[in-house]
LONUDO-667330 format. One record per residue (C-alpha): chain; x, y, z. Coordinates in nm, 2 decimals, always signed. Layout:
node chain A, px X, py Y, pz Z
...
! end
This chain:
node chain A, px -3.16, py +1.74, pz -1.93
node chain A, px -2.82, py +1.69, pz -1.79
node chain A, px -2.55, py +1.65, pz -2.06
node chain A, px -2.38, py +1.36, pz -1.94
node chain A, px -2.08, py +1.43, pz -2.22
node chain A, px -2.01, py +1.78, pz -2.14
node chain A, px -2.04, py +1.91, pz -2.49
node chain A, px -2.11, py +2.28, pz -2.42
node chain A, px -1.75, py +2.25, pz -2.22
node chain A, px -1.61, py +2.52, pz -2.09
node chain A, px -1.79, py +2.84, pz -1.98
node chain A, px -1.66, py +3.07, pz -1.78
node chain A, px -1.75, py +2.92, pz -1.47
node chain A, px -1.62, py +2.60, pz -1.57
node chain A, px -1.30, py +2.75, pz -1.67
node chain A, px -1.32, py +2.90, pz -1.32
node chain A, px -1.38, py +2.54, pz -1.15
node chain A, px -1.08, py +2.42, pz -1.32
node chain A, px -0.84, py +2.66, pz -1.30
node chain A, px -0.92, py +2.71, pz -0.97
node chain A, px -0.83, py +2.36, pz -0.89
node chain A, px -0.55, py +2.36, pz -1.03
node chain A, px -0.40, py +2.65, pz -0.88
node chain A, px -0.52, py +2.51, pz -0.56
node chain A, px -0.31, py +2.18, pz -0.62
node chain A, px +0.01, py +2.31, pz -0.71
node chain A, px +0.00, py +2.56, pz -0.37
node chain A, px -0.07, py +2.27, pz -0.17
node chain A, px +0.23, py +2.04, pz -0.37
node chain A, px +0.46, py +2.36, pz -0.33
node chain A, px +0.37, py +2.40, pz +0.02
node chain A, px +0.30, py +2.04, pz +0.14
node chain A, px +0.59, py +2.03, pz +0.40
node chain A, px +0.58, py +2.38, pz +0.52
node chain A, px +0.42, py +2.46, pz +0.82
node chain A, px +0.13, py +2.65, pz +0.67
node chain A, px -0.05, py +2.39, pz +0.55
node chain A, px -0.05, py +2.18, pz +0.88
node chain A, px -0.41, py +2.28, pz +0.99
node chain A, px -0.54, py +2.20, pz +0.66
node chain A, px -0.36, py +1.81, pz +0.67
node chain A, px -0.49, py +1.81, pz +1.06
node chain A, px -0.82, py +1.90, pz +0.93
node chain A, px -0.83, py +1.59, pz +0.66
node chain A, px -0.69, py +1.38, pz +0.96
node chain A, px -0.99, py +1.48, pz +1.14
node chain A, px -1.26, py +1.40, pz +0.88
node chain A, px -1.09, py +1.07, pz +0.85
node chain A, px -1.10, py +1.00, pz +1.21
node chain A, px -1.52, py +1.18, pz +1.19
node chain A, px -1.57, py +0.91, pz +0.94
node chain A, px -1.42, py +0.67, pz +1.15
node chain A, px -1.65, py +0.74, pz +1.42
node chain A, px -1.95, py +0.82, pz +1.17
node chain A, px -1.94, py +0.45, pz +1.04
node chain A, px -1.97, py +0.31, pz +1.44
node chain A, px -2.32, py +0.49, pz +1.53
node chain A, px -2.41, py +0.41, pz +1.12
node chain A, px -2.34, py +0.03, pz +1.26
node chain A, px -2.49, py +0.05, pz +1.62
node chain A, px -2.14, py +0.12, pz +1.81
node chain A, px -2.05, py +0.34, pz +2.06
node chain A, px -1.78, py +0.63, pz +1.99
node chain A, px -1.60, py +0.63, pz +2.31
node chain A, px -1.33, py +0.95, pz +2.20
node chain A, px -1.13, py +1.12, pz +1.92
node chain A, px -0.78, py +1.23, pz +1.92
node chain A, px -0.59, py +1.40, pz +1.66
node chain A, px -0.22, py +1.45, pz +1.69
node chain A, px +0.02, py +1.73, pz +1.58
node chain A, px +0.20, py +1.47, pz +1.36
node chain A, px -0.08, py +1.41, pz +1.14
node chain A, px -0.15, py +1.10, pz +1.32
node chain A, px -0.47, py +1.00, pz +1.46
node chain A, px -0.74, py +0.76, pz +1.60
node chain A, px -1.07, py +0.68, pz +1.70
node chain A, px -1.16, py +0.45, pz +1.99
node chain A, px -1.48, py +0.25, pz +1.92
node chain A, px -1.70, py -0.02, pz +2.12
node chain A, px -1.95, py -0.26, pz +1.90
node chain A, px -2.01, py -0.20, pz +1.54
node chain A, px -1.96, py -0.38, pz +1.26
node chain A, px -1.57, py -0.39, pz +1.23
node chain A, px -1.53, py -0.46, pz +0.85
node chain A, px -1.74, py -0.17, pz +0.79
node chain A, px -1.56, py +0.13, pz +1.06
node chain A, px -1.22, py +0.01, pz +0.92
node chain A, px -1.25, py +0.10, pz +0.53
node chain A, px -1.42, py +0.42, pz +0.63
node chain A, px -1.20, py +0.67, pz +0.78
node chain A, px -0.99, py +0.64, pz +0.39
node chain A, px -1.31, py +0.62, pz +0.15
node chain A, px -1.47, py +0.84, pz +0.41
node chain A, px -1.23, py +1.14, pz +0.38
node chain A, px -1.19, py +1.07, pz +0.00
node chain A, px -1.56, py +1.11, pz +0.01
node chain A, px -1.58, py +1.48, pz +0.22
node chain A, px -1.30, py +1.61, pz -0.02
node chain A, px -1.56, py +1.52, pz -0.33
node chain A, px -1.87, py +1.62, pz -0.15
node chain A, px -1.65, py +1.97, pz -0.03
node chain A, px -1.58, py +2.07, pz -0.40
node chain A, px -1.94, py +1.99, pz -0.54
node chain A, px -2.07, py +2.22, pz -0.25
node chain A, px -1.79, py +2.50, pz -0.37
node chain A, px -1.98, py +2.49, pz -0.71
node chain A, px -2.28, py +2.72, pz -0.58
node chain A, px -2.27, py +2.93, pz -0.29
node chain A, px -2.64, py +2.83, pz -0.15
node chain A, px -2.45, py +2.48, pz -0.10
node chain A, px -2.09, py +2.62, pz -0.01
node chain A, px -2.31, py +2.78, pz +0.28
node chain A, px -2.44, py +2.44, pz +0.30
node chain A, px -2.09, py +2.29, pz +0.39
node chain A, px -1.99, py +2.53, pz +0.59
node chain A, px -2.26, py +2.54, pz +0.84
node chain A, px -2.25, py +2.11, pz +0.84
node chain A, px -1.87, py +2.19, pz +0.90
node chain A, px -1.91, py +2.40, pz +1.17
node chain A, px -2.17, py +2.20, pz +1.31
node chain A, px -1.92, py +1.86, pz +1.33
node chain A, px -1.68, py +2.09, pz +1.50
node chain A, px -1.85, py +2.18, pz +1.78
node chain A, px -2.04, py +1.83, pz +1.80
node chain A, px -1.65, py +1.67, pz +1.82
node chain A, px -1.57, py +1.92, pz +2.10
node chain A, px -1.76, py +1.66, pz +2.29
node chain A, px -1.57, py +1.38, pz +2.18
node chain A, px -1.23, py +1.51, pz +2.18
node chain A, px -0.94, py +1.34, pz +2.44
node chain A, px -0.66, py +1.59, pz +2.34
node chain A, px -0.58, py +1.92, pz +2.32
node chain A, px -0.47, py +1.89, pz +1.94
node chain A, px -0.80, py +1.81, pz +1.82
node chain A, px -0.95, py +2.09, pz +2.02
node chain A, px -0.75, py +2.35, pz +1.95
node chain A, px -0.83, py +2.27, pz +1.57
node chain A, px -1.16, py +2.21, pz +1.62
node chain A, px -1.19, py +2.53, pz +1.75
node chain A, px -0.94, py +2.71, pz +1.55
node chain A, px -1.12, py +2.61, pz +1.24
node chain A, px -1.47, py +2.79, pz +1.40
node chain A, px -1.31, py +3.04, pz +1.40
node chain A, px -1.18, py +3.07, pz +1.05
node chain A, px -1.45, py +2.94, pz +0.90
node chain A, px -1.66, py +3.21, pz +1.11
node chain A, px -1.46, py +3.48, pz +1.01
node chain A, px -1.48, py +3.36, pz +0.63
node chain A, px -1.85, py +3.39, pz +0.67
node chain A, px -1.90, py +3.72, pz +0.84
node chain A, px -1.65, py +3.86, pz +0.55
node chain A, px -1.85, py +3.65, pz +0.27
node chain A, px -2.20, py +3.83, pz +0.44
node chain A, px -2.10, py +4.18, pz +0.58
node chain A, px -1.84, py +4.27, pz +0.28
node chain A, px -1.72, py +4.25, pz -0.06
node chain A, px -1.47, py +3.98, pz +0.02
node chain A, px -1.67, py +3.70, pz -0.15
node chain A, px -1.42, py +3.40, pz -0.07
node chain A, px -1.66, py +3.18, pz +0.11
node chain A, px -1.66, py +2.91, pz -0.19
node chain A, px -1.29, py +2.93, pz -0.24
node chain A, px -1.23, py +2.82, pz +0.07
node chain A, px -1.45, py +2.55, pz +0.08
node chain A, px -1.27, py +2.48, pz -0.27
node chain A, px -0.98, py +2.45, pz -0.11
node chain A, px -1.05, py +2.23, pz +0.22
node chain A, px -1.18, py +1.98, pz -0.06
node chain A, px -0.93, py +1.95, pz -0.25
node chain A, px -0.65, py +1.95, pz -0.01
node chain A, px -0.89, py +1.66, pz +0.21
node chain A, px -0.86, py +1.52, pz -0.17
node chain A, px -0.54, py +1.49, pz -0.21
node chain A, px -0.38, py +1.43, pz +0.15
node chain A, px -0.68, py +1.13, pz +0.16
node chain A, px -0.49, py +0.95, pz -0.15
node chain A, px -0.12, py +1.06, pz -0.05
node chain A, px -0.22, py +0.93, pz +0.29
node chain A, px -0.33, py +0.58, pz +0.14
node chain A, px -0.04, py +0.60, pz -0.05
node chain A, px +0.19, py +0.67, pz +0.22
node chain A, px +0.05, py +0.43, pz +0.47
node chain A, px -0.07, py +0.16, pz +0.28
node chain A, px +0.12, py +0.08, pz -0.05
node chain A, px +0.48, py +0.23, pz +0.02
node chain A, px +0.50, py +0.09, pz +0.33
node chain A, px +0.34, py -0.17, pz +0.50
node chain A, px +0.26, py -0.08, pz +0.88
node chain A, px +0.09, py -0.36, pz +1.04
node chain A, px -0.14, py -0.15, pz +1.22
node chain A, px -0.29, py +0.02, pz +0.93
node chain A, px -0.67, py +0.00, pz +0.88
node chain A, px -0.58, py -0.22, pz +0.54
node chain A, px -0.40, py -0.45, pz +0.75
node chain A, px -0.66, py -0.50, pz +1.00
node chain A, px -0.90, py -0.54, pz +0.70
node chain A, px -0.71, py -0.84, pz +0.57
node chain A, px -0.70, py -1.03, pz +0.84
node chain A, px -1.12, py -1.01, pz +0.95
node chain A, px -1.19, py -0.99, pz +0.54
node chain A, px -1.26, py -1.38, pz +0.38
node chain A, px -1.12, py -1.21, pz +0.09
node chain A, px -0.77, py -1.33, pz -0.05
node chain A, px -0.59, py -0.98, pz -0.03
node chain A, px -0.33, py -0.84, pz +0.14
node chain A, px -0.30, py -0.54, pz +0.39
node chain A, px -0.12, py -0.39, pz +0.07
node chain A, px -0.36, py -0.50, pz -0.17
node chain A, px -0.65, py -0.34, pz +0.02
node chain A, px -0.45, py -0.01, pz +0.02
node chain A, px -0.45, py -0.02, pz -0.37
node chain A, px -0.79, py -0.10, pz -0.38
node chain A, px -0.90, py +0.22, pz -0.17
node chain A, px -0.62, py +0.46, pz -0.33
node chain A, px -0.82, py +0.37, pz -0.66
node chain A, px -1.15, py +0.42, pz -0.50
node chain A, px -1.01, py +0.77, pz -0.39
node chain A, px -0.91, py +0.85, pz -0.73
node chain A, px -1.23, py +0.80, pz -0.85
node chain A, px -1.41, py +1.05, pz -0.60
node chain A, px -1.15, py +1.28, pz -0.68
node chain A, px -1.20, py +1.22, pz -1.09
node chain A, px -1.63, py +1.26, pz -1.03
node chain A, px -1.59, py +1.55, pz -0.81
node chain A, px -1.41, py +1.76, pz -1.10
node chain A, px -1.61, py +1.56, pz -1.37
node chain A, px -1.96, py +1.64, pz -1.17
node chain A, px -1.87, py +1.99, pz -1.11
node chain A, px -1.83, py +2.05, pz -1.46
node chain A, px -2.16, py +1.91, pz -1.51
node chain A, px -2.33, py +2.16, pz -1.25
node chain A, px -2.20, py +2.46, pz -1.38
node chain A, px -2.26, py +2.35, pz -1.74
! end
């Protein structure tokens, strides 16, 4: 029976989780404009773009291409779906990766899990990629994730579920700096929360919208640590 409280709180591997995590955030916060960290922010650009895309053939549409840009822009051109549901998806769907990324970490049958699916999305978006940026990544990330693999199977360096750790919670946290960032500090009119105003019957603001999905994003972020205590419990 699952203990929904978490009163047997903290084992070792909980301790683990947690401290993990939080070493994890404060690299990334030290290193967030350096250039190190730019594949992992291109990455999170990428699964929000995927989710983009993801929500179109969920809804019937056609994914016409996919292009990520070395200034941690991106976009995803789409025919036919159902609008109101491709726009709110590339935010709440990277929000949801980073969660799903740091559950699979918790095991390493599922951290093998995630890795294969990742690699799997990579090569699949080779096909859908119009620039060179998301290409090189896409294939740069093979790579790495390869090599993290062979060296998780063939030696003692066991680092396969930190790194999956890691991908989640920096997808995590650029996914709610992003909303942040492009949605409540600033209104840009092109935004996905603006977009959603207008076609949404709704009485809320491009703005408002943004708010409303940063919170949503802290919530995956809050279950993925609050559910991962539970599964090493």
């Amino acid at each position: 029976m699952v203990n929904w409280e978490l009163n047997s709180c903290c084992n070792h591997g909980q301790v683990t989780f947690l401290v993990t995590i939080g070493v994890f955030t404060v690299v990334i916060l030290v290193l967030w404009r350096t250039v190190l960290l730019l594949p992992f922010k291109l990455i999170t650009v990428f699964l929000h773009e995927a989710s983009h895309a993801i929500a179109c053939k969920l809804t019937c549409g056609h994914v016409e291409g996919i292009k990520v840009h070395a200034d941690e822009g991106g976009v995803t051109q789409t025919r036919g779906g159902i609008y109101w549901v491709i726009l709110p998806a590339g935010y709440l769907g990277s929000s949801f990766w980073g969660m799903a990324l740091i559950l699979a970490s918790t095991n390493l049958l599922t951290a093998r899990i995630a890795a294969g699916c990742f690699l799997l999305a990579l090569i699949v978006v080779l096909f859908y990629a119009k620039n060179w940026t998301l290409r090189g990544l896409s294939i740069g990330f093979i790579i790495f994730l390869a090599l993290i693999w062979f060296l998780q199977e063939r030696t003692t360096v066991r680092i396969l579920r930190y790194a999956i750790l890691f991908i989640g919670v920096m997808n995590s946290l650029f996914s709610v700096y992003d909303i942040y960032d492009d949605l409540i500090s600033r209104r840009v009119n092109s935004s996905d929360a603006e977009k959603f105003a207008e076609i949404c019957p709704c009485p809320c603001s491009g703005v408002g919208w943004g708010f409303i999905w940063g919170m949503i994003s802290f919530i995956f972020l809050g279950a993925s640590v609050y559910l991962g205590l539970l599964i090493l419990a």
